[in-house]
N, C-alpha and C positions, 0 to 999 in steps of 0.2 A: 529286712526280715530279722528279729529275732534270733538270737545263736540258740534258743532251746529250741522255737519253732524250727530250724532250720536241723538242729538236728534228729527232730521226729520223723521229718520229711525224709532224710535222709536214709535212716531207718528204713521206712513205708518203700522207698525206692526200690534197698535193697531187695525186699520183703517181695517186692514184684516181679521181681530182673534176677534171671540165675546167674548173669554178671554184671558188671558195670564197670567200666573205665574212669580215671579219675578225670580227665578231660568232660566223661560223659554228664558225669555226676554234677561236675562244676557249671556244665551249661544248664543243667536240669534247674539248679540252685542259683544260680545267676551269681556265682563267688569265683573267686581262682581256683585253681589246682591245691594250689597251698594251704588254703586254708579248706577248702576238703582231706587234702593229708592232716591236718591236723585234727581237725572234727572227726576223723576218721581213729584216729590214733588216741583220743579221750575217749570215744566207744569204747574202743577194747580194751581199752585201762580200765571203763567201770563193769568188764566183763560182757558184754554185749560179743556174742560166735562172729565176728566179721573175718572174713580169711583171704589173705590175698596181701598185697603191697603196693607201697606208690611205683608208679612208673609202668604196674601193671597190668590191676584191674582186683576187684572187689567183690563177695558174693560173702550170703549171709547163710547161716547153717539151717537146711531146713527141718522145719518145724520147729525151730526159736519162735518163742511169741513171750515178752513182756507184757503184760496188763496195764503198768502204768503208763506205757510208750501212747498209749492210745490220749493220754492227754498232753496238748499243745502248749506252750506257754501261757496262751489266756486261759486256758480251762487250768491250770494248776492256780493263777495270781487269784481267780474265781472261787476256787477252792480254800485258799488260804484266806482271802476277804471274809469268805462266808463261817470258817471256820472259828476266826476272831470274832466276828459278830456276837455268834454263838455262846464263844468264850466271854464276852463280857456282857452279854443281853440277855443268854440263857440260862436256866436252873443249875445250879450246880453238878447235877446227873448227867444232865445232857452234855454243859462245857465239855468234862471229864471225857464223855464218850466220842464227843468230834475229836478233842485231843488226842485219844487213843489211836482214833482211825488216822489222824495225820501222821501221827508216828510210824506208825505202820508201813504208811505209802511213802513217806521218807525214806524207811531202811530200804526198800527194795527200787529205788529210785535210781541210776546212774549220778554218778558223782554230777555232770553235767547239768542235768534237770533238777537235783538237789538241790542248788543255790537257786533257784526261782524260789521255793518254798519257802530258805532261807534267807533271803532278799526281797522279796516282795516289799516295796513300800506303799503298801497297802491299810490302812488300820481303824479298829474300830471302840478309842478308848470308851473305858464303862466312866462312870460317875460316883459317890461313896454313896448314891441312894439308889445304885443299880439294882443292890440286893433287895431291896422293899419291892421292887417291882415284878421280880419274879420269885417270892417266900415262897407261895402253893403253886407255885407250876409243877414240879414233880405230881403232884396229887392229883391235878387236875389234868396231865398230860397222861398217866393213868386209867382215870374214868374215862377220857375217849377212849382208850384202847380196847380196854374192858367193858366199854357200854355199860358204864353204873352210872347212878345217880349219882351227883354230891351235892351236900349242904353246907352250907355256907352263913354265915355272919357279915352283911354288909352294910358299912357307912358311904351316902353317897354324898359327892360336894357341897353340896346343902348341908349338908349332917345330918340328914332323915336316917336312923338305923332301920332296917327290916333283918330279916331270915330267910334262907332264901334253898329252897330245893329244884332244882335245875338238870334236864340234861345236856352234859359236855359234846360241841358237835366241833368244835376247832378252836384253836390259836392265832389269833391272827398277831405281828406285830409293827408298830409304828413310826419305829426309831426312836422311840423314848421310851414309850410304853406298850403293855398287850392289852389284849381284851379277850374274854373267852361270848367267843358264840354259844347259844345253848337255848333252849326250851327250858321258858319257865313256868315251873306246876303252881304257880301263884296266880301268875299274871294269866295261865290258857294261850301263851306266843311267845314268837321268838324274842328274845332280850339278849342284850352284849354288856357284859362288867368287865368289870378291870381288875384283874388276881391282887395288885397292890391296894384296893380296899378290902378283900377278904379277910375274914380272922375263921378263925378255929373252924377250918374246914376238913371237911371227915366225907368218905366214900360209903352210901349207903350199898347196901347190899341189894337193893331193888334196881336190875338191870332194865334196857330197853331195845328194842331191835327196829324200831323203825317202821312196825308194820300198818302204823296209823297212818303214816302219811310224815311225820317230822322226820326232817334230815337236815344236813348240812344243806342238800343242795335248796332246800326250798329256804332255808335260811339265806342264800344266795342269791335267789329266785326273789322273794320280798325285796333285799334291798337291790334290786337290779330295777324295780320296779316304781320305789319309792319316790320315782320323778314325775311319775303320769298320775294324771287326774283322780281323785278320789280314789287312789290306792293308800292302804296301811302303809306305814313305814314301819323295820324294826325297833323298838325300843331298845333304847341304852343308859342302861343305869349309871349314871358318871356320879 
């Protein structure tokens, strides 16, 4: 086990048991005595209410509740994976805003569980043409929000240019690249482009609510579907 897992558990123990012996603790944890004393003694160095001492026995102050405790060592390496992803796959807004939230969960972290965030060898370098790939996402991350329209300027692999008014129904991403799902008012169905052929895209002011029948899910729905017989597939503009 894990010394962050191990010391969550340890936590949760407490959490449950108005006491606990270190002998007790150690059998629960499958560790020695000692190194419970010590796991125990790095809690309450990072401030964690643990009261009691070795030789004696252990109990946690009640109504102590941490928020970050509640994630394990995979759910924080999870975190921080996901969080780089982000930072080199996503819009600049977005990067910025995972990063804030890590910093965050960092300061109120136990010294202990700290170094998971800070040691994860986990990682998800970008590329120097990461930024083409996601220029209008903020924009378009946006228009789903707001249920607008946007318009668009697209060159597809071919080089065929169009124009293109759409609505934003998700982001999906690929590990190299996105695609934005969306209803297109040209084509009358659902179509997928790639934000990295975009140009001089702008948020019309003409909103949609979905009550014809387009959403994401049936954008979903199509291509869930497009393996059976004489079904449409979704269109994607590459």
């Amino acid at each position: 086990m894990r010394r962050a897992d191990r010391l969550f558990r340890l936590v949760q123990l407490l959490r449950a048991r108005r006491f606990a012996t270190g002998e007790q603790i150690a059998q629960e944890l499958g560790v020695s005595k000692r190194t419970v004393y010590r796991d125990v003694a790095d809690l309450q160095a990072s401030g964690v209410p643990i009261r009691g001492e070795a030789g004696v026995g252990y109990r946690l102050e009640r109504g102590y509740d941490l928020p970050p405790l509640i994630f394990n060592g995979e759910e924080l390496e999870g975190l921080v994976l996901g969080a780089r992803i982000v930072g080199a796959w996503g819009d600049p807004d977005l990067a910025a805003a995972v990063g804030s939230a890590m910093t965050k969960i960092e300061a109120v972290l136990p010294e202990a569980l700290r170094t998971v965030l800070i040691d994860t060898p986990l990682f998800a370098p970008g590329r120097p043409w990461a930024r083409d790939v996601v220029r209008e996402m903020t924009q378009l991350r946006r228009g789903i929000s707001e249920r607008r329209l946007v318009h668009f300027d697209y060159r597809r692999a071919d080089g065929e240019d169009s124009q293109r008014s759409v609505r934003p129904l998700g982001l999906y991403f690929w590990g190299s690249s996105w695609t934005l799902a969306t209803w297109c008012e040209l084509r009358h169905d659902y179509r997928s482009f790639r934000p990295d052929r975009m140009r001089n895209v702008s948020l019309l002011e003409e909103t949609f609510d979905g009550s014809d029948g387009v959403s994401l899910e049936g954008f979903l729905a199509r291509m869930e579907n497009e393996d059976e017989p004489g079904a449409r597939s979704v269109g994607t503009d590459r």
